[in-house]
C-alpha distance (Angstrom), angle and dihedral (degrees) to the residues before:
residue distance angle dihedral
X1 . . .
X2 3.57 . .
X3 3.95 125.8 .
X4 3.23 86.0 -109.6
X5 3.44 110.6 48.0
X6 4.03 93.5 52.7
X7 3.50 119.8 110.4
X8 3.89 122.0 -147.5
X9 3.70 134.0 -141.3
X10 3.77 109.7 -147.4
X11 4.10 119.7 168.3
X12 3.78 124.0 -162.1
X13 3.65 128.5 -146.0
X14 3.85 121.9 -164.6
X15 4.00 115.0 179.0
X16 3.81 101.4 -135.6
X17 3.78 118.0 -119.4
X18 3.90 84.3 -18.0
X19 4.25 102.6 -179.7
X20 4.54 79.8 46.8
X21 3.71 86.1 42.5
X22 3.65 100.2 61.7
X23 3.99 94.3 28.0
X24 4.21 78.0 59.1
X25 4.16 89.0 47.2
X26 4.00 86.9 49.7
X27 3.85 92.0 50.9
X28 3.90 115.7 12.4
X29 4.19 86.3 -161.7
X30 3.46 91.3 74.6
X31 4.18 79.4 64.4
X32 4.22 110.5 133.6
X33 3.74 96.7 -11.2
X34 3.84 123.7 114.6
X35 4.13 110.6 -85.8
X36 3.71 121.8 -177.9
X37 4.05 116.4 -173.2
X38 3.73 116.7 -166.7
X39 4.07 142.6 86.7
X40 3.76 117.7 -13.9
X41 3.80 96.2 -138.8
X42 3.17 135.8 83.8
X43 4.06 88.8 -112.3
X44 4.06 85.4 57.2
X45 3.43 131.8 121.2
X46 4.21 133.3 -141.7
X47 3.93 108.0 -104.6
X48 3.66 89.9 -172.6
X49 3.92 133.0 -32.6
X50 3.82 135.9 -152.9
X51 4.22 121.4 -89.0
X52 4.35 75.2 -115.5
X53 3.74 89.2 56.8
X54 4.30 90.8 35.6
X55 3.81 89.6 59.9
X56 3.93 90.8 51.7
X57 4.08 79.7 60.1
X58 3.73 95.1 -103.5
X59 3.94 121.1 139.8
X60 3.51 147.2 163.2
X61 3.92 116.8 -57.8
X62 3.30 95.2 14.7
X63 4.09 113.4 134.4
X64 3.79 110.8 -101.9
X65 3.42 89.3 -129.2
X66 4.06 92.5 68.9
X67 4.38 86.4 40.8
X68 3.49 85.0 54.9
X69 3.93 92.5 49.2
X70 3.80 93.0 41.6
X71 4.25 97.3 42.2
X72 3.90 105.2 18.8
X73 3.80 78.2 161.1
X74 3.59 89.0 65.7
X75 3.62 129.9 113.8
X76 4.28 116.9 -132.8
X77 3.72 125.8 -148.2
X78 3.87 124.5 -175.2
X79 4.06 87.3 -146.5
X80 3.72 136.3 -144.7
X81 3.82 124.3 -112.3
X82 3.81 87.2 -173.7
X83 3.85 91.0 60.0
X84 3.83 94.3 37.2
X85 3.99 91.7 50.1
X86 3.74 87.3 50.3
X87 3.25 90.8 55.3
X88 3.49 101.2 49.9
X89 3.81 89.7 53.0
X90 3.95 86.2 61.1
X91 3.45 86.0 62.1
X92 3.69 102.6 44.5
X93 3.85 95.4 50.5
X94 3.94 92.3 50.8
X95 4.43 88.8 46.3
X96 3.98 87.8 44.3
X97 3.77 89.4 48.8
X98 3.87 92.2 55.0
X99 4.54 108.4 29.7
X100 3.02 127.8 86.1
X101 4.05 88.4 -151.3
X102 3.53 129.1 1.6
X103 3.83 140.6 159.7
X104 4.44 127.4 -149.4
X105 3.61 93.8 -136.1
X106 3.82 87.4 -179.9
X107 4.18 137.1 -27.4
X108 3.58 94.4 -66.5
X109 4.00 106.1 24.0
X110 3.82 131.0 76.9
X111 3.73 125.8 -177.0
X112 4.67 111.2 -154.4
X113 3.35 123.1 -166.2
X114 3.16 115.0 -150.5
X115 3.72 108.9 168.2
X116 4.29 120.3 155.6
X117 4.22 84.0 13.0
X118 4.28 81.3 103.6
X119 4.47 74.7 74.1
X120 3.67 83.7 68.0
X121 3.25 114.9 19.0
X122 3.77 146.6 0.9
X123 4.48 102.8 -82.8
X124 3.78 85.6 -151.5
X125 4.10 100.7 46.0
X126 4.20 81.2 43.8
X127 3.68 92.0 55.9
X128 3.95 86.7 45.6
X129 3.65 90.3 52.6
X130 3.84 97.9 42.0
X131 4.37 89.5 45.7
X132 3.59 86.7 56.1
X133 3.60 93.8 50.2
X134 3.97 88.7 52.4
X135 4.01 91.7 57.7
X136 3.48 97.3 38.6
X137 3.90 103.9 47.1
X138 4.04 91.6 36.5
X139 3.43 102.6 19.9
X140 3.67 103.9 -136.2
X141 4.15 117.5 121.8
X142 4.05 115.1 -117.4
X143 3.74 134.8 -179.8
X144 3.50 132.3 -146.9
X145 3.83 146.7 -171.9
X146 3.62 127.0 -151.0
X147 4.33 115.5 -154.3
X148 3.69 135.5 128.1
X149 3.88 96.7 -88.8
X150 3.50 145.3 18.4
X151 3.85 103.1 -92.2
X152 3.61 99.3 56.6
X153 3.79 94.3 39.8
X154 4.00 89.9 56.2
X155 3.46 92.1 44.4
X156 3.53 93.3 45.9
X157 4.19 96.8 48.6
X158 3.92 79.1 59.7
X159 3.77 95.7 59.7
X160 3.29 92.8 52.8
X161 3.66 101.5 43.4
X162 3.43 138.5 149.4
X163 4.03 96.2 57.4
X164 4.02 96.9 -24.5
X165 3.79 138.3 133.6
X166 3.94 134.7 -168.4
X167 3.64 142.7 160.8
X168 3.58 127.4 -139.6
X169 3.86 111.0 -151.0
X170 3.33 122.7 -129.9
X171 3.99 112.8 -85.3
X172 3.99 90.8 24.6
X173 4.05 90.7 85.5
X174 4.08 91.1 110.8
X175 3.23 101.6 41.0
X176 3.43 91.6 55.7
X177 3.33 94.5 41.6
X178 3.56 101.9 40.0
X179 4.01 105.3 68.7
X180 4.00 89.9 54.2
X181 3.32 129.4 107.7
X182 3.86 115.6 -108.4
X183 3.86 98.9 -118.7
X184 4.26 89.9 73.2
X185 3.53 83.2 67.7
X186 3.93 102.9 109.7
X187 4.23 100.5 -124.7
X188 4.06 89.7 30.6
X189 3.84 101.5 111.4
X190 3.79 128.7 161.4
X191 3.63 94.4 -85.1
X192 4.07 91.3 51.7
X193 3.75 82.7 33.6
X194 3.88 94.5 57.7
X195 3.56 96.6 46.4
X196 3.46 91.9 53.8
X197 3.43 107.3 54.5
X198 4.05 87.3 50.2
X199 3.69 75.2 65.6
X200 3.61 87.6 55.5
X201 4.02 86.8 -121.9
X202 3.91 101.2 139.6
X203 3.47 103.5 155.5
X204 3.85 140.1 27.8
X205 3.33 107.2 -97.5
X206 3.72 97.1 47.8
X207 4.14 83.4 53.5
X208 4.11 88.0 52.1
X209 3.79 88.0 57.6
X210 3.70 88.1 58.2
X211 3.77 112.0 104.1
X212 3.77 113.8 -118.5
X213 3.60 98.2 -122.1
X214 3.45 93.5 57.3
X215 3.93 92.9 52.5
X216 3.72 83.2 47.5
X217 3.75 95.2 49.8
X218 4.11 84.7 47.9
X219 3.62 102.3 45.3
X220 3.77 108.0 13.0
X221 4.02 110.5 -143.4
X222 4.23 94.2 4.7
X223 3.10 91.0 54.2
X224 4.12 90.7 69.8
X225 4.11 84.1 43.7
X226 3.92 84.6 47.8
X227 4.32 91.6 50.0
X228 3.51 89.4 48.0
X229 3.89 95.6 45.9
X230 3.60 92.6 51.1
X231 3.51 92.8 58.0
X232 3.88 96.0 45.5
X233 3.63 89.2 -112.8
X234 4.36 113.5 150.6
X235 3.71 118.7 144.9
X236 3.90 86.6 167.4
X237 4.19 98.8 137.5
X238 3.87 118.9 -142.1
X239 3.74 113.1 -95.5
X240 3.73 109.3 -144.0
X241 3.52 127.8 -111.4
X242 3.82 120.6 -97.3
X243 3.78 122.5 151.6
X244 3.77 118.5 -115.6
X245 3.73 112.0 -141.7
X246 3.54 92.5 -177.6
X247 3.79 161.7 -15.0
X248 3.76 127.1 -147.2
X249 3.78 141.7 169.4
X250 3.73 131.1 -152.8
X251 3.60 140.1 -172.9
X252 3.85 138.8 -173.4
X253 3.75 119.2 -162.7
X254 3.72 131.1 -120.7
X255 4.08 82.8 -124.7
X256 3.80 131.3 19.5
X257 4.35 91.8 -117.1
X258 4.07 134.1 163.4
X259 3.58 87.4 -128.1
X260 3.98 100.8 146.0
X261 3.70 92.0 172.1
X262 4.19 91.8 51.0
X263 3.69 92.3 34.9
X264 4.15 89.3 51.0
X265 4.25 93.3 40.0
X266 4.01 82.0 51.2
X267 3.89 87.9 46.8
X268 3.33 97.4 50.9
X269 4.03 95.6 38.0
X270 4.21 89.2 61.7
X271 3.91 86.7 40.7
X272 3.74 91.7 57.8
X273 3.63 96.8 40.4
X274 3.94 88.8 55.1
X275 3.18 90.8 50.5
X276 3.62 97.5 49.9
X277 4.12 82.0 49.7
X278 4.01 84.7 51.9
X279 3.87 90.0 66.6
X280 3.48 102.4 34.3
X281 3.80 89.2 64.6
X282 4.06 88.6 34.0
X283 4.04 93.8 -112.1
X284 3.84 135.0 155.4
X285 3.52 120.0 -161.7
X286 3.61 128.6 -145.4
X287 4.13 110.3 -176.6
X288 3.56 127.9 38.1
X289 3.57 132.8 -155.5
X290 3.96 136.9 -171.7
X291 3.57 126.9 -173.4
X292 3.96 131.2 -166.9
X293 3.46 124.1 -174.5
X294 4.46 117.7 -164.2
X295 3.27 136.1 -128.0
X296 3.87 89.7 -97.4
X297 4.13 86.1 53.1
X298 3.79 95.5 -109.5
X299 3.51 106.4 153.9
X300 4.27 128.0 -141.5
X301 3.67 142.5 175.2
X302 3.19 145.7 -173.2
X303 3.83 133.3 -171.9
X304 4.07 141.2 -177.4
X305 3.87 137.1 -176.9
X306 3.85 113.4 -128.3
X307 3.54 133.5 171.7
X308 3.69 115.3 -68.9
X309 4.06 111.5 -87.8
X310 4.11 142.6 140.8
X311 3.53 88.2 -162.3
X312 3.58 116.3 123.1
X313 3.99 107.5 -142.5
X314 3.90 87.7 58.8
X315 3.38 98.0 54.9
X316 3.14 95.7 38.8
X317 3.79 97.0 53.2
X318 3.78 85.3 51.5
X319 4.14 100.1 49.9
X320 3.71 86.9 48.2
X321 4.19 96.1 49.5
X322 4.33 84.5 43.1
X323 3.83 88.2 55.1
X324 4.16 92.7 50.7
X325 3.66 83.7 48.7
X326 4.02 85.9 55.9
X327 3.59 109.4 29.9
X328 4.07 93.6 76.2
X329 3.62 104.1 118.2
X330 3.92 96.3 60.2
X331 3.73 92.4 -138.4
X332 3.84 127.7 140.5
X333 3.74 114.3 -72.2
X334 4.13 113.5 -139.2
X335 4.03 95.1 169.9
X336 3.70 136.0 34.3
X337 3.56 125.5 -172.4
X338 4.01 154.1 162.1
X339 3.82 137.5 -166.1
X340 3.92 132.8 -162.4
X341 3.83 113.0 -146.3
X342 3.79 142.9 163.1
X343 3.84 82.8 55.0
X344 4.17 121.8 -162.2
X345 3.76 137.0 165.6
X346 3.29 119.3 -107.0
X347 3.94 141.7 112.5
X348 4.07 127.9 -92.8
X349 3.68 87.8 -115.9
X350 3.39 92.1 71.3
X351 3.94 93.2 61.6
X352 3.56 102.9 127.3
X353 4.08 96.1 -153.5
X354 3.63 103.1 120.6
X355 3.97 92.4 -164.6
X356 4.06 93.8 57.6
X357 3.72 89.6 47.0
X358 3.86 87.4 117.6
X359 3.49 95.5 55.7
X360 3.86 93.8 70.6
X361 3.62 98.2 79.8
X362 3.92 90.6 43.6
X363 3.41 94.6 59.8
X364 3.60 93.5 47.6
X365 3.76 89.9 60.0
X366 3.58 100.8 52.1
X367 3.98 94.2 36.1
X368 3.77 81.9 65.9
X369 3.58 93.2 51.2
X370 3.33 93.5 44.0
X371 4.23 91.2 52.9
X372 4.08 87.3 42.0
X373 4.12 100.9 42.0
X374 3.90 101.9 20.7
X375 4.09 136.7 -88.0
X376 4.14 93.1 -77.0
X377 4.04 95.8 46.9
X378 4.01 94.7 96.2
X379 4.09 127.5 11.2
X380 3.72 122.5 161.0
X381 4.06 114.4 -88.5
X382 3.90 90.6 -119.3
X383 3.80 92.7 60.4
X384 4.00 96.8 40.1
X385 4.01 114.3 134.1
X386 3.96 126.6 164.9
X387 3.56 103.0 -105.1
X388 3.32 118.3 -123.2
């Protein structure tokens, strides 16, 4: 059979409500009633939110101000990454133990593949089997969707969700697809949302009889993504699972120099472009560690655990405190550098620093022109350097 005649089997798996889920497994009072996990403050934001709290209208960064409005019922946790990556790692080990193939797409999402297992068994009864496996041995509820690629599987876990699973055969992808409504589309947010129902596209099918160019013309390079999307089309393959420990980035000057100014805009340049790395590959770090190395190529580090974020502020705050800790013999500096450890999946709206709450929408603008116009087309003025 050629490569392109054969037909995969790929199964999603989406934890439901995952940071509620385990606050619920800690204390089983908090059981059906509304839960909203996020910032304390008023200046907070909602990290995730119970499907008692969802129907209220609550949802994930939202400002805890307006959760509080909507579901003054509600009860508010701060959260714990620690806990919630913990978790997450129960799940992993019992998924690796039983796939063949599978990717961590984030802390609470898995992607299987599954393809020629129909041979020996049925994909969909497998997934069945291995779901109730999840619950039972960790005790936290998942739902899944069975298709032949990633799109319609991920759309299809949400469907089903809370504590669901389906499979959409081979051949039904459209009509599925077809009679929703264009914001399930993963990519389609309000922005993309907006300016498609001022092209009086409302649902998925209507956007499938759009012709590419036009979407192109619209939207530039997501509007190919969008075209293919509408159509169920995905040939993205599963990347396996490996653990990252960690991420770092390193420079050595053109001249050894007691340039703090240079030295912190090149600090704070790598910082923000590990950061941006950090939610590309939907990452949280929790330890931090910058290095300098002198003119006479003595070598020093220092390192601290914070609170699990991607956000750049934060870590930015922290590399630049770290190198005023170093930088106390006033030599020459040769080598700067910084290192992201204590890595876990997760999401930068889950950041639980109340004061950098602003940032998040920030850094969703310029990650997205970073993905459409390349990595160096916008940096913060603070961390500009020529590049070399």
């Amino acid at each position: 059979m050629g490569q392109e005649e054969k037909v995969r089997t790929i199964a999603h798996m989406d934890l439901d409500a995952f940071f509620v889920s385990v606050e619920v497994k800690k204390n089983s009072s908090l059981l059906g009633k509304p839960l909203i996990i996020g910032g304390q403050s008023q200046r907070g934001v909602v990290a995730s939110c119970s499907y008692e709290a969802r129907r209220a209208g609550v949802h994930s960064a939202m400002p805890i101000r307006m959760a509080k409005r909507l579901c003054p019922d509600a009860q508010f946790i701060k959260g714990d990454m620690e806990s919630y990556a913990q978790e997450s790692a129960l799940v992993t080990e019992v998924i690796a133990e039983q796939a063949p193939l599978f990717e961590k797409a984030s802390i609470d999402e898995f992607y299987l593949d599954l393809t020629g297992m129909d041979r020996y068994f049925g994909c969909y009864n497998w997934t069945k089997e291995l779901r109730k496996k999840i619950i039972s041995e960790t005790g936290l509820p998942i739902s899944s969707g069975v298709s032949i690629n990633k799109l319609i599987s991920k759309v299809s876990t949400d469907e089903v969700k809370p504590n669901g699973i389906i499979q959409i055969e081979k051949g039904k992808e459209k009509a599925f697809l077809h009679p929703l409504p264009v914001k399930k589309l993963p990519g389609v947010g309000q922005v993309t949302q907006m300016q498609l129902l001022q092209m009086g596209v409302k649902t998925i099918k209507t956007l499938s009889e759009l012709p590419r160019e036009l979407l192109e013309g619209t939207f530039g390079k997501h509007g190919q993504s969008l075209w293919e999307k509408s159509r169920g089309i995905d040939h993205r393959p599963i990347v396996p699972y490996r653990k990252q420990k960690s991420m770092s980035k390193e420079t050595t000057l053109k001249e050894d120099t007691l340039d703090i100014r240079f030295i912190e805009s090149t600090l704070i340049s790598m910082t923000e472009k590990l950061a941006y790395k950090l939610r590309k590959e939907k990452k949280l770090c929790g330890c931090i560690t910058v290095k300098v190395r002198y003119s006479d190529f003595n070598t020093y580090t220092k390192q601290k655990h914070i609170t699990y974020t991607s956000l750049d502020r934060p870590l930015i705050d922290q590399a630049k405190a770290l190198f005023d800790q170093l930088f106390q013999q006033r030599k020459m500096i040769r080598l700067i550098g910084i290192r992201f450890s204590k890595l876990v999946d997760g999401a930068p709206q889950v950041s639980l620093f109340d004061n950098y709450r602003q940032e998040i929408p920030l850094l969703k603008t310029m990650d997205e022109i970073r993905d459409r116009f390349g990595k160096y087309s916008i940096q913060r003025a603070d961390g500009f350097t020529p590049r070399t």
